[in-house]
N, C-alpha and C positions, 0 to 999 in steps of 0.2 A: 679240387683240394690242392692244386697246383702251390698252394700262398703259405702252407702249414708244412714249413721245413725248417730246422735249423742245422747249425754243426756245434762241433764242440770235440774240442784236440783231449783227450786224456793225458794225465802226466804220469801215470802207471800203468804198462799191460794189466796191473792186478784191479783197477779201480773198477767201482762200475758204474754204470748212469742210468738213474732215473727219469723213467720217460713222463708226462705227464699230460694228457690230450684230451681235450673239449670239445665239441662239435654238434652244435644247431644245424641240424637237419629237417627236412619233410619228404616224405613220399608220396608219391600220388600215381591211382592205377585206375585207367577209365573204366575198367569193366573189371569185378574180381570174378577168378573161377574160386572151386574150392580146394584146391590143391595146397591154400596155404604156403604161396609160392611167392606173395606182395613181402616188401619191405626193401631195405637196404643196410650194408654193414662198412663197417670201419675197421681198417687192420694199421696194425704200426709199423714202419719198416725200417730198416737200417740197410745202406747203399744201396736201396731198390730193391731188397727180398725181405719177405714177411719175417717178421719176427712173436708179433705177440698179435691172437685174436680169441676170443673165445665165444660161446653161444653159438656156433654153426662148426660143421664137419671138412674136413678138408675137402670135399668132393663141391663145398660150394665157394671155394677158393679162401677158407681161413678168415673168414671176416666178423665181426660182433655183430650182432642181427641191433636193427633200430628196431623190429618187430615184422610179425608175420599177422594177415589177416585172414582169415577160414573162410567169412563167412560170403555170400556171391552177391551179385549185385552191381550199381555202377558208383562208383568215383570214390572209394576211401583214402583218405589222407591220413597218414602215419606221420606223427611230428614229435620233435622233441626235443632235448641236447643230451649226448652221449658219452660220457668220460671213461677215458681206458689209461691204468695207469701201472708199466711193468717196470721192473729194475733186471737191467741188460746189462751185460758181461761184452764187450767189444773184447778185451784182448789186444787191443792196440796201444800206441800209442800217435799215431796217423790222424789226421782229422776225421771224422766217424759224422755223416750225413743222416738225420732222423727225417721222417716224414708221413705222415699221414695218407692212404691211398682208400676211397671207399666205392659202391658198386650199389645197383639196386639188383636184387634176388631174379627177377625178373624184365627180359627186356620190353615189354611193353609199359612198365613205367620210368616214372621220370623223380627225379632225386634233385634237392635243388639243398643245396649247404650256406652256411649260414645266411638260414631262413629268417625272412622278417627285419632284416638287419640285425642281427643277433653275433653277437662276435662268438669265435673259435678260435682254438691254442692250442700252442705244445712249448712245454717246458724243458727242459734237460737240466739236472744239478748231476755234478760228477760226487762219486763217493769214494773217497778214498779208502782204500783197505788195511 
């Protein structure tokens, strides 16, 4: 997800910027257990630390689940497109780096983004206060 960055200079510490983020994903796990442990998640970040995820705990590094699958067996694919969209408070008026960073739940599978040729985005509009 290296490609899903932008910046964007604020003209007031007080403003704040709306994030807006898209992302065609699939998952894929050759063998599931049932521990409910398949999937992969999407977080937002500003200068490289998370800012906004929701649907999973910190303890799985703050990310949006694309989903989780129970049931066991060989080869599920989890696919989809996943839109996260917070409104951030930078506090700057500095140039302010957004970016998108995502993960699969578990390392025996594999995570392939914009899947199918399927495009992904992120937006930023500043709000003035």
């Amino acid at each position: 997800l290296t490609t899903l960055t932008v910046d964007i200079t604020p003209v007031a510490t007080s403003s704040k910027v709306l994030v807006l983020v898209t992302v065609s994903m699939r998952t894929y796990e050759e063998t599931m257990s049932s521990t409910g442990n398949t999937g992969s998640g999407l977080r937002i970040e500003r200068d490289g630390s998370a800012i906004f995820a929701t649907g999973v705990d910190m303890a799985q590094g703050c990310y949006k689940t694309l989903g989780d699958a129970t049931e066991t067996g060989a080869g599920p694919y989890l696919s989809g497109s996943r839109e996260l969209m917070f409104l951030d408070s930078p506090s700057s008026t500095s140039a302010v780096t957004y970016n998108v960073a995502g993960r699969q739940h578990n390392t025996s599978a594999t995570t392939n983004y914009q899947y199918d040729s399927s495009a992904s985005s992120i937006t930023v509009m500043e709000i003035l206060a």
